[in-house]
Backbone as JSON, one array per atom type, in Angstrom:
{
  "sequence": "XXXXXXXXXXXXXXXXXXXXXXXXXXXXXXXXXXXXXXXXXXXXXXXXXXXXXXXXXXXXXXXXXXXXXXXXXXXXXXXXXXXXXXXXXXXXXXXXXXXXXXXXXXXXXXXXXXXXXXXXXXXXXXXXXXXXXXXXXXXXXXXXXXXXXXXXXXXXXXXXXXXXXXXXXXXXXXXXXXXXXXXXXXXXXXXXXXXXXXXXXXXXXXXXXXXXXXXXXXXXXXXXXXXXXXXX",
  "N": [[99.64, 14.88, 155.37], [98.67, 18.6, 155.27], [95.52, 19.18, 156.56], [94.35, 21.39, 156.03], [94.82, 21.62, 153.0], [94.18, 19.47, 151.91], [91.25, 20.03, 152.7], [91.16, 22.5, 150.61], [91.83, 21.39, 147.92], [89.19, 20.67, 147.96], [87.34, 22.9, 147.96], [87.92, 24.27, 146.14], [87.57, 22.61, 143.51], [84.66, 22.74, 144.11], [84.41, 25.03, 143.75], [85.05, 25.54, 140.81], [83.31, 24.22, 139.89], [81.05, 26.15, 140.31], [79.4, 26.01, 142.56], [78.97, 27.1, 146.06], [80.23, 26.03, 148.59], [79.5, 24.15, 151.54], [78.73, 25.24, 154.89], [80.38, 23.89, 157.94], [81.42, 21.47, 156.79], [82.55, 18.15, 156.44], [85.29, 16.15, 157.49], [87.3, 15.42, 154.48], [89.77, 12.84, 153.03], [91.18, 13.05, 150.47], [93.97, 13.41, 149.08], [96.11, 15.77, 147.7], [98.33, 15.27, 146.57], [98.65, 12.95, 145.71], [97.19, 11.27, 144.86], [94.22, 8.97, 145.27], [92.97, 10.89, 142.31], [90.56, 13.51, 141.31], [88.64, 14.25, 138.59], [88.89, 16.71, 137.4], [91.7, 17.62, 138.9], [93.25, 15.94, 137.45], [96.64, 14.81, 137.06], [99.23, 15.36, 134.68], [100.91, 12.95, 134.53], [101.86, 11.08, 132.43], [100.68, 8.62, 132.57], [98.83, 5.73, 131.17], [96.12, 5.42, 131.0], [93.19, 3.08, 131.37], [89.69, 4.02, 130.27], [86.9, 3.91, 131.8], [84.9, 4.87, 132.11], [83.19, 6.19, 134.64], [85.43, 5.78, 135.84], [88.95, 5.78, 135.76], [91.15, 4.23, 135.14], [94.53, 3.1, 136.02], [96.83, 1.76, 133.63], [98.5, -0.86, 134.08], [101.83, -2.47, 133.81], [102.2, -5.94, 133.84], [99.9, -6.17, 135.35], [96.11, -7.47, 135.78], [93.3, -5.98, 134.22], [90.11, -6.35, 135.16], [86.45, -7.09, 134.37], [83.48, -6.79, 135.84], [80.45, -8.03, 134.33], [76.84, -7.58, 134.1], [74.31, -8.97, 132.05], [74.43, -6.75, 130.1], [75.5, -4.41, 131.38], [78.01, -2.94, 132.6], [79.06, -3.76, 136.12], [81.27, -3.86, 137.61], [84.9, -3.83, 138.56], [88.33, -4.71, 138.78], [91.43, -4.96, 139.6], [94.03, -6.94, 139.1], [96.81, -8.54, 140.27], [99.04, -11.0, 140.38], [98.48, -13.31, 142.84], [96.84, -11.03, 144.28], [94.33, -8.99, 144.65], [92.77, -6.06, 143.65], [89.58, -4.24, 143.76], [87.51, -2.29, 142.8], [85.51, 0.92, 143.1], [83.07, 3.6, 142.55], [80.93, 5.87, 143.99], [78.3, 8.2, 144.31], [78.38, 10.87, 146.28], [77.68, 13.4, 149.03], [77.95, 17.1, 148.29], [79.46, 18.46, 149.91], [80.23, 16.9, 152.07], [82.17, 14.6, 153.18], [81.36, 10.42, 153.33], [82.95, 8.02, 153.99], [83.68, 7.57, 156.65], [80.63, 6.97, 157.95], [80.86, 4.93, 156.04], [82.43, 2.83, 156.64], [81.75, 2.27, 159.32], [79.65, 0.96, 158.57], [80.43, -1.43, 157.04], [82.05, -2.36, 159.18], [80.08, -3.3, 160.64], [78.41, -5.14, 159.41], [80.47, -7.52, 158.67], [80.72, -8.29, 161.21], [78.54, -8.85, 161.83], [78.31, -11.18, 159.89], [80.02, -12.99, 161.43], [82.38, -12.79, 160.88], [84.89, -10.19, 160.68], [86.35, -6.98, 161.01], [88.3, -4.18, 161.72], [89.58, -0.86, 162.74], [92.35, 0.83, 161.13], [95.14, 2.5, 160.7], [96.3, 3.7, 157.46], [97.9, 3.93, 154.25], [95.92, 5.96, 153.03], [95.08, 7.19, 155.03], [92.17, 6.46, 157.24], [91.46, 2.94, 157.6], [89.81, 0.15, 156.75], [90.55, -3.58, 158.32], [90.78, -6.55, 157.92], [88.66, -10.11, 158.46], [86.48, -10.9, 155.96], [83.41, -12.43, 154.97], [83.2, -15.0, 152.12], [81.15, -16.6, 149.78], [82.15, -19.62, 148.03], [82.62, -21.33, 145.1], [80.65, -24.38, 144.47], [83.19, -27.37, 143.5], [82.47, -28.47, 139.88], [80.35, -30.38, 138.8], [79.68, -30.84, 142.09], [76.82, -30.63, 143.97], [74.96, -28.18, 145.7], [75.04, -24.84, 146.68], [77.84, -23.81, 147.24], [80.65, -22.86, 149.74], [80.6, -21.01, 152.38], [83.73, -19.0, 153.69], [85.99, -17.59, 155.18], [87.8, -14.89, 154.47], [91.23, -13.04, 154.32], [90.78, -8.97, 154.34], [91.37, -5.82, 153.31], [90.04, -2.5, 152.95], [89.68, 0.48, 151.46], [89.84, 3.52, 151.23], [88.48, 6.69, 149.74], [87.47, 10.3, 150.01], [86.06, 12.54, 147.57], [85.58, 15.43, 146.01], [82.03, 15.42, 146.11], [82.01, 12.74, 145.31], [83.09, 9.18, 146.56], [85.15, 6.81, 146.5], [86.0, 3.57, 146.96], [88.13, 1.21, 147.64], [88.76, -2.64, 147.45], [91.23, -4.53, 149.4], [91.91, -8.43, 148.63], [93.25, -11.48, 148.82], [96.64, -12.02, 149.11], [98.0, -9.19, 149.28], [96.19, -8.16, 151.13], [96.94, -9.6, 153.75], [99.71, -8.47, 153.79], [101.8, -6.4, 153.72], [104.01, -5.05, 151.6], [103.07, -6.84, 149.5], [100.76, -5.84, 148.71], [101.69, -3.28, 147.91], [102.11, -2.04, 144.9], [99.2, -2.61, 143.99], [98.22, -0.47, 145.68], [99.47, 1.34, 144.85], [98.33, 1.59, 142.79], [95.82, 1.6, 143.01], [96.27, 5.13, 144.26], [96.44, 5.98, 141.05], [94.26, 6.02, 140.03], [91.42, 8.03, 138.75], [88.67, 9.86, 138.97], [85.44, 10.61, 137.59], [83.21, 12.15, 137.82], [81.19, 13.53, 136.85], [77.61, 16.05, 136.01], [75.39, 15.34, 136.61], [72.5, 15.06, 138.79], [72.26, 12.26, 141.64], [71.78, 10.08, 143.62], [73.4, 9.6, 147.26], [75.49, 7.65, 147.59], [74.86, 5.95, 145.59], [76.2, 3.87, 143.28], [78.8, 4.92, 140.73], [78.26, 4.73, 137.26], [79.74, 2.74, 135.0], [81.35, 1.64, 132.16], [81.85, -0.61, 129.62], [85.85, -0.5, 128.1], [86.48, 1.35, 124.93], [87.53, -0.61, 122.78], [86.83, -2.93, 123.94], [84.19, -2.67, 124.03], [83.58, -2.42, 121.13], [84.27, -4.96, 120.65], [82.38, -6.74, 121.6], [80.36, -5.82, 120.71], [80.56, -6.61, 117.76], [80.88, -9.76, 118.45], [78.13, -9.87, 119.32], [76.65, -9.0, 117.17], [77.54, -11.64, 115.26], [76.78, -13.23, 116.57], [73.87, -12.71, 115.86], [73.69, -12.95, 113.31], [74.17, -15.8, 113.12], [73.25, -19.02, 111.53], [69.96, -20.39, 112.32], [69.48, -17.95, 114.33], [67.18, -16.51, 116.33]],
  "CA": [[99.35, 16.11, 154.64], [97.96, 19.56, 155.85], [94.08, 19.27, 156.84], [93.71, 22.63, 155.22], [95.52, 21.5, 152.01], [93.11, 18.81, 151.95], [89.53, 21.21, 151.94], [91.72, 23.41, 149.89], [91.43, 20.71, 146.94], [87.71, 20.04, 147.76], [86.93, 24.09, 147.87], [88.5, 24.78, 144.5], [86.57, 21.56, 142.9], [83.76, 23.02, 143.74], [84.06, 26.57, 142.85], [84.99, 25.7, 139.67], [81.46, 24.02, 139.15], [79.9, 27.18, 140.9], [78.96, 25.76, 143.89], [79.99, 27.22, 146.71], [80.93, 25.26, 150.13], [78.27, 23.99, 152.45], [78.95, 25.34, 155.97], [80.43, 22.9, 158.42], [81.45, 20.57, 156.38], [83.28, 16.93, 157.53], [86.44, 16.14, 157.06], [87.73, 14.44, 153.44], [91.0, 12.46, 152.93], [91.63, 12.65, 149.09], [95.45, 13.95, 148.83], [95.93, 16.52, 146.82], [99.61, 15.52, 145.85], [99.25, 11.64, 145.37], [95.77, 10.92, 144.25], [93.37, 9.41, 143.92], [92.18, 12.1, 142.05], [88.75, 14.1, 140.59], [89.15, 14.34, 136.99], [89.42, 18.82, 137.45], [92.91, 17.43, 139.22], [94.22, 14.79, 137.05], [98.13, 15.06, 136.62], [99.71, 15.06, 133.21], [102.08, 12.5, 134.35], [102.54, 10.21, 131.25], [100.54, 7.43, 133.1], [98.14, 5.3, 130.61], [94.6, 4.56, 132.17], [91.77, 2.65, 130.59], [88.33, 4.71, 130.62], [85.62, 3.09, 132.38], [83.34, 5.97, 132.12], [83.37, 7.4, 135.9], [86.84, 5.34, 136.89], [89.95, 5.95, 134.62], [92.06, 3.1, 135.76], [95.94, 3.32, 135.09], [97.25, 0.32, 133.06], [99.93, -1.29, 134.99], [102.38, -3.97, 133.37], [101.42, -7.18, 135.12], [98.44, -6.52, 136.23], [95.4, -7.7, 134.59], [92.03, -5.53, 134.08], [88.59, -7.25, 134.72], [85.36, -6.09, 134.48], [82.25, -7.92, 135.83], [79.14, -7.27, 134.02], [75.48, -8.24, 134.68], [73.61, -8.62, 131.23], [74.87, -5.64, 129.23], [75.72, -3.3, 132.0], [79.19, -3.06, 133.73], [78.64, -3.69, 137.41], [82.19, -3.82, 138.8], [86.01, -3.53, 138.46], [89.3, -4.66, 139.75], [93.08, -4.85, 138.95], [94.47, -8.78, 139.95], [98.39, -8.68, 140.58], [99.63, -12.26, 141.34], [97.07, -13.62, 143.68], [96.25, -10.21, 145.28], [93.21, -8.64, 143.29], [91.72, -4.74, 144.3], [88.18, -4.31, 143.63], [87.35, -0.71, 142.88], [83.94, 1.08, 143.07], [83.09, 4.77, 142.9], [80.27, 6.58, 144.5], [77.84, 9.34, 145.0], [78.33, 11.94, 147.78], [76.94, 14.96, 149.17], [78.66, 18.06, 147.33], [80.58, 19.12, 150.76], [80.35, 15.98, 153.12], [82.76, 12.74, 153.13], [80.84, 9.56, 153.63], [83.93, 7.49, 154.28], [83.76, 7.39, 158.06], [79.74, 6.35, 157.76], [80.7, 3.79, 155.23], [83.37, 1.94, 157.38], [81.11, 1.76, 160.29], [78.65, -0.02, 158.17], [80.93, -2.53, 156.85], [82.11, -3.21, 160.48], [78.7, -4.39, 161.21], [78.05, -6.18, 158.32], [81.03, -8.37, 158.82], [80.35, -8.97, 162.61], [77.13, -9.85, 161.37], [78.16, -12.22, 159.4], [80.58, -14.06, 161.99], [83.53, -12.1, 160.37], [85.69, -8.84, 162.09], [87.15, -5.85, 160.41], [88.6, -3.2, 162.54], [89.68, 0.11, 161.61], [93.45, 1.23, 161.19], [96.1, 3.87, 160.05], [97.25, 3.17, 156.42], [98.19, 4.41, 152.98], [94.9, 6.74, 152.51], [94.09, 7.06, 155.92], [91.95, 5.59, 158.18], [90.88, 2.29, 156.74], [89.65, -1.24, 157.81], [91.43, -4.87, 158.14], [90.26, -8.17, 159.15], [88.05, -10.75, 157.49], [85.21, -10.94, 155.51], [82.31, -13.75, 154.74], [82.44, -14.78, 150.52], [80.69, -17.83, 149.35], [83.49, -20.45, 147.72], [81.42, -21.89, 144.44], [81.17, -25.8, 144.61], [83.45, -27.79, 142.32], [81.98, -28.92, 138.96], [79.54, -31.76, 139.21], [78.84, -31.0, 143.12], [75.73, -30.01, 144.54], [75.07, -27.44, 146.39], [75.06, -23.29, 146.9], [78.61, -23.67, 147.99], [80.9, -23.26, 151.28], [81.2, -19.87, 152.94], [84.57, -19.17, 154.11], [86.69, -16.22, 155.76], [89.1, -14.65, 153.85], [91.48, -11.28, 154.84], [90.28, -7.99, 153.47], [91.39, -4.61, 153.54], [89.11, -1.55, 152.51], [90.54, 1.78, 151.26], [88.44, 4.51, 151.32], [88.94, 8.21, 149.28], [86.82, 10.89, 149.95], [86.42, 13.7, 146.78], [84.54, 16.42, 145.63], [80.84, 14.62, 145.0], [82.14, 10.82, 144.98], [83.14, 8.29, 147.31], [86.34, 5.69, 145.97], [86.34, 2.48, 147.81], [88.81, -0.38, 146.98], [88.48, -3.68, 148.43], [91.99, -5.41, 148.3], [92.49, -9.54, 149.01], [94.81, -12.21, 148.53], [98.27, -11.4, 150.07], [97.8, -7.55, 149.42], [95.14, -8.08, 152.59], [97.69, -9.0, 154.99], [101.3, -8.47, 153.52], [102.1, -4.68, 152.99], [104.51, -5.16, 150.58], [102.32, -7.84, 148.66], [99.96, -4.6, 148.69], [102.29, -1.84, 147.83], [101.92, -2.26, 143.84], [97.92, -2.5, 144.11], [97.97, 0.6, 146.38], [99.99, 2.57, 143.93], [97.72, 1.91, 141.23], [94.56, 3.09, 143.64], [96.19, 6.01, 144.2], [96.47, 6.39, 140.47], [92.63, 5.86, 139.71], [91.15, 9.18, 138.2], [87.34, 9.87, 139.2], [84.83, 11.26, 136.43], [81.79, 12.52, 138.97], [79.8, 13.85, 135.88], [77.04, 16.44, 136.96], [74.21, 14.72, 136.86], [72.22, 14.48, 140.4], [72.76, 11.14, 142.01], [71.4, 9.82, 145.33], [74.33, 9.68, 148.04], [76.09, 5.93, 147.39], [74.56, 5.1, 144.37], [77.13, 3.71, 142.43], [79.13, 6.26, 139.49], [77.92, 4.38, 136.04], [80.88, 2.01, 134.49], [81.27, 1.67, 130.82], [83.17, -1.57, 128.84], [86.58, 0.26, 127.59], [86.09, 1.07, 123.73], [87.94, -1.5, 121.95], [86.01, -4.24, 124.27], [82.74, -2.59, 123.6], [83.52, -2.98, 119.8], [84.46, -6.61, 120.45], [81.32, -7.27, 122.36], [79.41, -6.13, 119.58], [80.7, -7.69, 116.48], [80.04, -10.56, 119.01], [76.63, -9.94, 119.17], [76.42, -9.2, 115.4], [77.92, -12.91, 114.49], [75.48, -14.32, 116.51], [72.55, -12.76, 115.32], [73.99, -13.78, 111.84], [74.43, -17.11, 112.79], [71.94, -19.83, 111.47], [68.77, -20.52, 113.57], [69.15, -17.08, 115.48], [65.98, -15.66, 116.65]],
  "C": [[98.52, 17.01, 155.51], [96.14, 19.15, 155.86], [93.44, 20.46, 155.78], [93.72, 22.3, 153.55], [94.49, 20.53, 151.4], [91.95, 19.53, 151.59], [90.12, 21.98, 150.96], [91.11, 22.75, 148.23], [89.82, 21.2, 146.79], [87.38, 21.42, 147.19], [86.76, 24.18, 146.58], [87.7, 23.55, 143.6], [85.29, 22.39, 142.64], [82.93, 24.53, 143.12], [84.42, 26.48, 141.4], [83.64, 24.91, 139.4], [80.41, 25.22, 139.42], [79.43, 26.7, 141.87], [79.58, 25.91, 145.44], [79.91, 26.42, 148.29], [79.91, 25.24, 151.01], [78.88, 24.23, 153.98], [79.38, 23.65, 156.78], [80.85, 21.47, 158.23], [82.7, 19.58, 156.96], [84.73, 17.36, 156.52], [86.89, 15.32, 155.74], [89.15, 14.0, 153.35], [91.59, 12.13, 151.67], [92.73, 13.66, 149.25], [95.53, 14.73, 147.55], [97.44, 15.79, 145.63], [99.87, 13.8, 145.47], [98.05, 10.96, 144.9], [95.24, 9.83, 145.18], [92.9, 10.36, 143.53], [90.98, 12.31, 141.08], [89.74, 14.25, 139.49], [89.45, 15.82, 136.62], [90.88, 18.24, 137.72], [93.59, 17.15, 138.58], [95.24, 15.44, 136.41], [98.02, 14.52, 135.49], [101.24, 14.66, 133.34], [102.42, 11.33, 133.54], [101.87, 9.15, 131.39], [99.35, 6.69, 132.12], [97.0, 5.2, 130.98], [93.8, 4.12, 131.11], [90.42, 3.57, 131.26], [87.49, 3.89, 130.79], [84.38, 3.78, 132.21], [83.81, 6.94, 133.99], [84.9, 7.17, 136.76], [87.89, 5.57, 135.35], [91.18, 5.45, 135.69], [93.66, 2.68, 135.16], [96.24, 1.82, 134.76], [98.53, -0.04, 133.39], [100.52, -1.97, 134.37], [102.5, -5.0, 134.42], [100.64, -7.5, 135.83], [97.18, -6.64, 135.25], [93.88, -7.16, 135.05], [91.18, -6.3, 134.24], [87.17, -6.23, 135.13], [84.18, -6.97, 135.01], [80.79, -6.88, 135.1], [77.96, -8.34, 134.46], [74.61, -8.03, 133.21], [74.25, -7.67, 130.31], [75.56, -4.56, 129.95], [77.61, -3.7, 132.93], [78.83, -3.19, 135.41], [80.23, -3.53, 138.64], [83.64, -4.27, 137.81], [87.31, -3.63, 138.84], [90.42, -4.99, 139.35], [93.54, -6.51, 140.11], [96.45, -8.2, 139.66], [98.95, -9.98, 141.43], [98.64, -12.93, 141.99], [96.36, -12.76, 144.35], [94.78, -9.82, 144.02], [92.81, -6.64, 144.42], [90.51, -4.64, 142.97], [87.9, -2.57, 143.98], [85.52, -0.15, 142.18], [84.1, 2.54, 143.16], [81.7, 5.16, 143.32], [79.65, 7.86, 144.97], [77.99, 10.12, 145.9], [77.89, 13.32, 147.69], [77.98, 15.62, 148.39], [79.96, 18.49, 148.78], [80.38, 18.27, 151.97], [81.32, 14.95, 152.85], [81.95, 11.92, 153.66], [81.73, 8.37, 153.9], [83.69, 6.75, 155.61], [81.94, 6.25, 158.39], [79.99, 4.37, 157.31], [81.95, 2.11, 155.88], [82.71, 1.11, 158.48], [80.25, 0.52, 159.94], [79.4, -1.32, 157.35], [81.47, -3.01, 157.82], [81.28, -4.23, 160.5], [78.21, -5.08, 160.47], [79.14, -7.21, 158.52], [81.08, -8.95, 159.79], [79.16, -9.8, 162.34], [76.65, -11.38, 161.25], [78.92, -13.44, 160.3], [82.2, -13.55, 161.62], [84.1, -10.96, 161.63], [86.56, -8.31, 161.05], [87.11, -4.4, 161.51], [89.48, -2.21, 162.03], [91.22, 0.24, 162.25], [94.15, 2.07, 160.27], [96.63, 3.13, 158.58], [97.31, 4.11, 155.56], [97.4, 5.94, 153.1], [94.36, 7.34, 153.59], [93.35, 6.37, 156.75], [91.33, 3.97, 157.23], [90.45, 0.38, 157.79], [90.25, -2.66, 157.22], [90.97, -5.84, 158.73], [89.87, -9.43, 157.84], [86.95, -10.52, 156.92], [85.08, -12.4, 155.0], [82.53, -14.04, 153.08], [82.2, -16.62, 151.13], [81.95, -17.96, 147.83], [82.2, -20.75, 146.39], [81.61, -23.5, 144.38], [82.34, -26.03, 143.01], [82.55, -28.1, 141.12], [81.6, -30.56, 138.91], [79.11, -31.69, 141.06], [77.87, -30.38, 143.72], [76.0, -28.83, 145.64], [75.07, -26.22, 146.11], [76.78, -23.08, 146.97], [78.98, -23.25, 149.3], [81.12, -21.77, 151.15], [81.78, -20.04, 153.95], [84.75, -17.96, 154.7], [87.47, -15.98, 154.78], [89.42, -13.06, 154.21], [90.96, -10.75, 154.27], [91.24, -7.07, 153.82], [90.38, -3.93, 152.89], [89.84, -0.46, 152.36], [89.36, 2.31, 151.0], [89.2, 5.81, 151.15], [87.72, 8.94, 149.15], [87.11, 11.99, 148.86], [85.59, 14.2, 146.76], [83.25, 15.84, 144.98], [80.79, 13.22, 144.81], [82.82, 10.53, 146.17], [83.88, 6.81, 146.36], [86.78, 4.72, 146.91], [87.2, 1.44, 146.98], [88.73, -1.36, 148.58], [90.18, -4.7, 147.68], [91.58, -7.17, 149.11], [93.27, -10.4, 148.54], [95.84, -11.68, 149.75], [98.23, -10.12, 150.55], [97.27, -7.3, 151.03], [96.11, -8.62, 153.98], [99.16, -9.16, 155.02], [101.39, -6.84, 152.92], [102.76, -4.35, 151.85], [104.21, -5.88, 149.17], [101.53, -6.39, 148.21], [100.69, -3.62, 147.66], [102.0, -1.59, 145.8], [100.78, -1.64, 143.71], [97.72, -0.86, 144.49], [98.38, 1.77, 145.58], [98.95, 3.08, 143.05], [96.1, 2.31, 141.73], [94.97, 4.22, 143.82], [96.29, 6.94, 142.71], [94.89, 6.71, 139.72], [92.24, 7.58, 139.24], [89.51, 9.18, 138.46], [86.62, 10.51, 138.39], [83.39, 11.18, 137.25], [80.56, 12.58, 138.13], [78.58, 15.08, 136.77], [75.76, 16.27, 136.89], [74.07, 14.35, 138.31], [72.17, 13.2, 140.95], [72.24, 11.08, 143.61], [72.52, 9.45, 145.71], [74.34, 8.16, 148.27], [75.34, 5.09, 146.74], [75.66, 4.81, 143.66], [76.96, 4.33, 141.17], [79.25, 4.59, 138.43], [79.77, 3.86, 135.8], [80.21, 1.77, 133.0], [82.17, 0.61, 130.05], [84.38, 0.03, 128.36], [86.14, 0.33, 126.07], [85.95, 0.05, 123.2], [87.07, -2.78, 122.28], [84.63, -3.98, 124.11], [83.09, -2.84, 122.32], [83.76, -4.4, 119.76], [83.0, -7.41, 120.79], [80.26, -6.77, 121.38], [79.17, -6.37, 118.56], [80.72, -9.23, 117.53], [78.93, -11.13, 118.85], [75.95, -10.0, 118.06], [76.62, -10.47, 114.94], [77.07, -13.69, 115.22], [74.05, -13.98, 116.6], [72.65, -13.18, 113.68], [73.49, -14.77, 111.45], [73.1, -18.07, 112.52], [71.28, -20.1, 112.72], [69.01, -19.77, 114.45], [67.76, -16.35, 115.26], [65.81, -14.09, 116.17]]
}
């Protein structure tokens, strides 16, 4: 896609908030014509999404939604297809910078770090990185221990927009079978971004929200067991 066609998006984003264009600004790689897109953009093409709050995540057949939370709060997000899984995150950014290019470098060196290697290459979205990364395995049930940290492939996708920063993390197959991928990849470029204009420090993570229906489940939940005999 055109370079121009590209700032063209970002421009118009931000003149419709009133803000106009910070001199100099880097280069961004959010596609105007295939998404992912800012929520000013989003096509009215028929496609379903679940609302997360700042991610509006299209509902695929066969792929299954998860949400991780921490306590009460959503903390994270990712679409599983078969054994592949993408892991989707959105993020703060300056009003007329991409942080993309930054944010690659620094997951280089975090995975060298660790004994790992991700190196950057041409794909889907742009430039993006491929290799391995470090997770901790959790022991079986009944054995001691922290568990084993292993290698496993990665990829990283990375979308720069107006104000946010859209990373997916895929693995499984997706991470080094293109066509294992191609599914996953669709359904990042269908992702929808909800920036909000509240000020935000640059890669704070954009607020996640249970979808309705599972927040109403999660709190007639909570209601039956404050009901239940001997609750506090």
């Amino acid at each position: 896609m055109p370079l121009g066609r590209r700032r063209n998006r970002i421009d118009r984003s931000l003149r419709e908030r009133g803000v106009p264009p910070e001199p100099q600004q880097r280069e961004r790689n959010v596609d105007e014509t295939t998404g992912p897109w800012d929520v000013t953009d989003a096509p009215d093409d028929g496609t379903g999404r679940i609302d997360l709050g700042s991610l509006r995540v299209p509902a695929v057949p066969g792929m299954e939604l998860r949400v991780d939370m921490n306590a009460q709060q959503v903390v994270g997000a990712s679409l599983r297809s078969g054994d592949s899984m993408l892991q989707l995150a959105a993020f703060a950014a300056p009003r007329a910078a991409g942080i993309w290019g930054d944010v690659r470098a620094d997951l280089a060196r975090g995975a060298a770090e660790q004994g790992a290697q991700l190196h950057e290459v041409e794909g889907p979205f742009g430039p993006e990185l491929a290799g391995t990364v470090l997770i901790t395995v959790a022991p079986e049930p009944g054995e001691p221990g922290p568990g084993q940290q292993v290698r496993q492939p990665a990829r990283f996708l990375g979308v720069d927009g107006p104000r946010w920063f859209l990373r997916g993390m895929l693995s499984g197959s997706a991470a080094a079978d293109r066509d294992a991928a191609a599914a996953l990849e669709q359904a990042f470029a269908g992702v929808v971004v909800v920036r909000g204009d509240e000020p935000m420090p640059v890669r704070e993570q954009l607020p996640l929200v249970l979808p309705a229906q599972a927040a109403e489940e999660v709190a007639r939940q909570q209601a039956a067991a404050g009901d239940a005999p001997g609750a506090q």
